[in-house]
Structures are given as C-alpha cells and as structure tokens.
C-alpha positions as CSV (number, residue, x, y, z in Angstrom):
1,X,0.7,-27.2,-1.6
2,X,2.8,-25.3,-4.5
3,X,4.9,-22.5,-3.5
4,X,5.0,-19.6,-6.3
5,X,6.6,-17.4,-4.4
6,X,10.6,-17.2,-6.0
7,X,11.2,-12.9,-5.5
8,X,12.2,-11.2,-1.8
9,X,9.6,-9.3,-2.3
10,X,7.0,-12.2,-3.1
11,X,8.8,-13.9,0.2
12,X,8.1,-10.8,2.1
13,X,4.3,-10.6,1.0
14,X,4.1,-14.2,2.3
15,X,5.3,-12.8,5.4
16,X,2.9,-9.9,5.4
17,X,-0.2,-12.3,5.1
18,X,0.8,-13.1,8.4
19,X,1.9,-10.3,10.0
20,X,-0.7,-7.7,8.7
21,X,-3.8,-10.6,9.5
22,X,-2.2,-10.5,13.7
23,X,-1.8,-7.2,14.4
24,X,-5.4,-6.2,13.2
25,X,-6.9,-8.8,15.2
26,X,-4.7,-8.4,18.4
27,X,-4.2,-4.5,18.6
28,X,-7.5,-3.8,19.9
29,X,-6.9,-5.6,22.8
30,X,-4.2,-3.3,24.2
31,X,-5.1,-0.2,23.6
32,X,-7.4,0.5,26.7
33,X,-6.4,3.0,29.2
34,X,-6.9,3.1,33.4
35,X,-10.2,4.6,32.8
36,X,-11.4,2.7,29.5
37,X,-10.2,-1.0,31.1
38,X,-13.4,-2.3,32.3
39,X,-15.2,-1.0,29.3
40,X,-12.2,-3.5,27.2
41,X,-12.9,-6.3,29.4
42,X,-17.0,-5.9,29.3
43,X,-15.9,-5.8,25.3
44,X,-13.7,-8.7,24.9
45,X,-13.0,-11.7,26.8
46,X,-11.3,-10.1,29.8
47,X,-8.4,-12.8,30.0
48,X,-7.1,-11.2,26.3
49,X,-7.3,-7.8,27.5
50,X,-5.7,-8.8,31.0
51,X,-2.7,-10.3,29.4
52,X,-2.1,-7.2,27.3
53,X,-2.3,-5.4,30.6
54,X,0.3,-7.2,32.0
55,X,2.4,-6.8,29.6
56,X,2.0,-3.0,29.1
57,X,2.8,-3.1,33.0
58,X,6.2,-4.8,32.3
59,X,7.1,-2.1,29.4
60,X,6.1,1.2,31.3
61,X,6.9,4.4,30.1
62,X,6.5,8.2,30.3
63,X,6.6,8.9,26.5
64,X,2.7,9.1,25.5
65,X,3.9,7.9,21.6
66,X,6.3,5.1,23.1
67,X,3.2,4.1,25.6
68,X,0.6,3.5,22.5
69,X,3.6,1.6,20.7
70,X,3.5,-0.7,23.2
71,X,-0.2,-1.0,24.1
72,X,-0.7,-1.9,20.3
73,X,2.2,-4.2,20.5
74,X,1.0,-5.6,23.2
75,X,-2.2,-6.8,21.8
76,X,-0.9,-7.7,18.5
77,X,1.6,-10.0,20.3
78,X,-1.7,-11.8,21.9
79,X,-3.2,-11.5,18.6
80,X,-0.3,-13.6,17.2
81,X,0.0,-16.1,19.8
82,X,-4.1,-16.5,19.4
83,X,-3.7,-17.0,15.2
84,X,-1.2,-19.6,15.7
85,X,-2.7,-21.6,18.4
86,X,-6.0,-21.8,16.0
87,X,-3.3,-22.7,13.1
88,X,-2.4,-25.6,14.7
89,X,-6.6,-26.9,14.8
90,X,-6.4,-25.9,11.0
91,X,-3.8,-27.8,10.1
92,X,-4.8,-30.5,11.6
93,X,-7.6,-30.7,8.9
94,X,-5.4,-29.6,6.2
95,X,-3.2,-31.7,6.3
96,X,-1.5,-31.3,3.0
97,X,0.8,-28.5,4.0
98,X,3.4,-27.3,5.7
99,X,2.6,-25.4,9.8
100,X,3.4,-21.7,7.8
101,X,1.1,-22.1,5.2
102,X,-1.8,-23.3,7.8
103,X,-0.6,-20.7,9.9
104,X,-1.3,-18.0,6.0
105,X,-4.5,-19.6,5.8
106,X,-5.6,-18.6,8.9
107,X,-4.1,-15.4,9.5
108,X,-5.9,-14.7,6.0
109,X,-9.2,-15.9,6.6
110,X,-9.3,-14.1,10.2
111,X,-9.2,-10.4,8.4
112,X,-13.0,-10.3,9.1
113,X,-12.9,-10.8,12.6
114,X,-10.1,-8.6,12.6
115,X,-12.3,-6.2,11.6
116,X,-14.9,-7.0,13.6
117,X,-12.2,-6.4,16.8
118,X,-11.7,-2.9,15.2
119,X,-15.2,-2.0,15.2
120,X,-16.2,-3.2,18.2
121,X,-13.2,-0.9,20.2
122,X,-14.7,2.0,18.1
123,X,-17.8,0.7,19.5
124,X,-16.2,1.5,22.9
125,X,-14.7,5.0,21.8
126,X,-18.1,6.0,21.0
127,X,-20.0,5.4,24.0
128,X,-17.3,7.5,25.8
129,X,-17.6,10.6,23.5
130,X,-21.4,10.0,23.7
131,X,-21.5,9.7,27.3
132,X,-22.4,13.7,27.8
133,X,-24.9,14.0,24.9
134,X,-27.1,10.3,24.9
135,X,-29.3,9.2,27.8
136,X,-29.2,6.0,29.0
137,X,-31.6,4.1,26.9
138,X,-29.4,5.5,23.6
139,X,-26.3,4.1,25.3
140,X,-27.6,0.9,26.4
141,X,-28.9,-0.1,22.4
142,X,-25.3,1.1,21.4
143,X,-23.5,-1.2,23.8
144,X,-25.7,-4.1,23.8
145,X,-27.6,-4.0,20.6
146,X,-25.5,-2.2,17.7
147,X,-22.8,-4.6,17.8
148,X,-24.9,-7.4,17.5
149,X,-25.2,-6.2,14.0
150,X,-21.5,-6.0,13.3
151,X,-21.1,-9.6,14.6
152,X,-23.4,-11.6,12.2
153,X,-22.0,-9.7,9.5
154,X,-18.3,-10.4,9.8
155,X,-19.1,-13.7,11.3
156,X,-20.8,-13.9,7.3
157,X,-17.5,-12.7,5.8
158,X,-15.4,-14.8,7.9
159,X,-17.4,-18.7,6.8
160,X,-17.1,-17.0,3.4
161,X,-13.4,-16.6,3.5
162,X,-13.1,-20.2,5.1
163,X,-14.6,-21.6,2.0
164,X,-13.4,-19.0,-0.6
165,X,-9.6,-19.9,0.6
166,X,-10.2,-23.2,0.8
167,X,-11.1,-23.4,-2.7
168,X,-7.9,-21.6,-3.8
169,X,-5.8,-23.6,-2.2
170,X,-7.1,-26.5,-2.5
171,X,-9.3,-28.1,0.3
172,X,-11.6,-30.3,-1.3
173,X,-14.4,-32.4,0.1
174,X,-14.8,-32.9,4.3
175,X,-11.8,-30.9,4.4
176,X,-13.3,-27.6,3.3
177,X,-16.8,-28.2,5.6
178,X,-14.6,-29.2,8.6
179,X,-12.5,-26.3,7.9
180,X,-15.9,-24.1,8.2
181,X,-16.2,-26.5,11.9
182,X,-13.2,-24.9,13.1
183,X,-14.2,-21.1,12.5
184,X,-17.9,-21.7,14.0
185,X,-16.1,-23.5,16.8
186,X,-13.5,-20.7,17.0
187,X,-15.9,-18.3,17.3
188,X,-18.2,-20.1,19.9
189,X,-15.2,-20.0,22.3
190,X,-14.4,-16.5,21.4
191,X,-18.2,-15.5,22.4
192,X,-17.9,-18.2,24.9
193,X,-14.7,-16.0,26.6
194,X,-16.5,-13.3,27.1
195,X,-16.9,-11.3,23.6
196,X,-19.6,-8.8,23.5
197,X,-21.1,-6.6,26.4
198,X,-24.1,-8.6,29.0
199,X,-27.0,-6.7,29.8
200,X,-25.6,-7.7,33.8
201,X,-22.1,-6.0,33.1
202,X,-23.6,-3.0,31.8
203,X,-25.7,-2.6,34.2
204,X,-22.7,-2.3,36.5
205,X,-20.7,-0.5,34.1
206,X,-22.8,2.3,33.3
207,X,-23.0,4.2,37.1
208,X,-18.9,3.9,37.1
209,X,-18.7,5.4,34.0
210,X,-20.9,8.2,34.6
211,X,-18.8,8.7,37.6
212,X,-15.4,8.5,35.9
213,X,-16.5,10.6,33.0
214,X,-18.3,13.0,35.1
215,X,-21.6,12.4,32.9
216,X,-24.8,12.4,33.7
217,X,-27.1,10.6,31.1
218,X,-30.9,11.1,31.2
219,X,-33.9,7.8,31.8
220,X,-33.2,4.7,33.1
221,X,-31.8,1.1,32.0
C-alpha cells in the first residue's frame, strides 16, 4: 500500500484516523453513573461496560470534570483495545499492508458503528429524562423498538464503508467480499455480547428504575 503521507501534519492526520475512529466508539461505554449502570449494561454488552467500570474504580476522584475525563477515557481505552483486536482479523484478509494501516482501515470504516454507540447512550439519556412524563408502553417501544431502527441503518453505512474503503485502497476481488465477512461477523458477536436491550431485562429494569428515579409511569408492559 503507498504511503502519501510526507508533512507532520499529514503524519498527524494518519494518526487522527485512528484516534478519532476509538474514542467515538469506546467513550460511550464509560460514561454511565451508579444509578444509570444497569441501564449501560442492558444497552451494551455488559462485559465492555464492566471493564470501564473497573477501571473508573482504579482512577477515583472527587473533581466532577476530572471524574467524566476518566469515565470517557475509560471507554475510549476499551474502544481502542476492541479496534485493534478486530484489526488483527482484517489484516489477516488484507494482507498487502502493513498492522497500522489495517489497524486505519478499520478504525475508519467503524465511524458508523461509532455512531451508532453514540445514539444508542442517548437512547439511554432519554428514557431517564422521559421517565416522569411517558407511561410504560411509550418507554418500552423507546427501549426496545426505536433502536432497532438506528441499528439497520448504521449497520447499512458500516458494509458500505467496508466496500467504499476497500475500493480506495485497494482490495480487489475475495478480499473486498471477505472483508464485508469480517464486519457482519463483527457485528454478530457485538449483538451476540449483549448489544441492544431484551424484552426480559426490561422487564426487570423498568420497576428499579421507577424506583431509583422516583417515577411513576402509567399502563402496563
């Protein structure tokens, strides 16, 4: 694969392909509080959102700005480690190129599902500031229904990217359709993990957030 890139700056943009990609996918997963926890790991795969835990537990602090610095560090660290464990699958089919530019490919192509981690823990935000106004049935379609939505369509985006970057870099042939393999396998263990809320765990969620929040939300499940 050619490298272009002859300017500090242009070396630093390489580096920002990386770096931007990992901490949009990965922040989300830190950011929960004592009360918003359960909600995260009903969210996400409860492993990610445990590890981010423990290492917000390791860094405590007082200072409420110092305490989100760390919560979104936290999950952007997890984010990283995640990107480069699935860059080591990709370039494996690659193949062509050296670990960091596997490693740009699919920090780059993972901006959609990035996106998708950001909407889904404003998907969580709102059911808190909605917990006083909705009833119960409103509540349940936004945390089991809504993001259903927001899935398909990043999950779109994201096999689009896969085969738009693979075409500007490069991949030709099986290459590019296996490359496509690893992002629908990628995502099958990320849903697999625990991504997205179950009718059971809302079921058990619900009550103890009424109870947390002090809420009371009309009709039944």
């Amino acid at each position: 694969m050619d490298n272009n890139y002859t300017t500090p700056l242009a070396r630093l943009a390489r580096a920002l392909e990386i770096f931007i990609p990992g901490y949009m996918f990965g922040k989300s997963w830190g950011i929960a509080n004592a009360r918003t926890v359960d909600l995260f790991r009903a969210e996400f795969p409860p492993f990610l959102i445990d590890m981010a835990e423990g290492i917000k537990a390791s860094v405590h602090t007082q200072n409420e700005n110092l305490e989100r610095l760390v919560a979104t560090v936290a999950g952007a660290a997890i984010g990283f480690a995640v990107i480069a464990l699935l860059a080591v699958a990709m370039h494996w089919i690659l193949g062509d190129r050296r670990y960091v530019d596997s490693l740009r490919f699919t920090a780059v192509s993972l901006i959609p599902i990035a996106v998708l981690n950001g909407t889904l823990s404003h998907v969580v935000q709102t059911l808190l500031e909605n917990l006083h106004t909705a009833n119960a049935e409103a509540l349940t379609n936004s945390a089991l229904r809504s993001p259903w939505s927001y899935f398909v369509l990043n999950f779109i985006f994201y096999m689009t990217a896969l085969w738009m970057l693979g075409a500007r870099t490069g991949v030709k042939g099986r290459r590019r359709w296996a490359v496509l393999g690893v992002g629908v396998a990628f995502m099958a263990l990320y849903l697999a993990g625990g991504l997205m809320i179950t009718p059971g765990e809302w079921q058990l969620l619900l009550p103890k957030l009424m109870k947390s929040y002090g809420a009371s939300a009309g009709g039944g499940l």
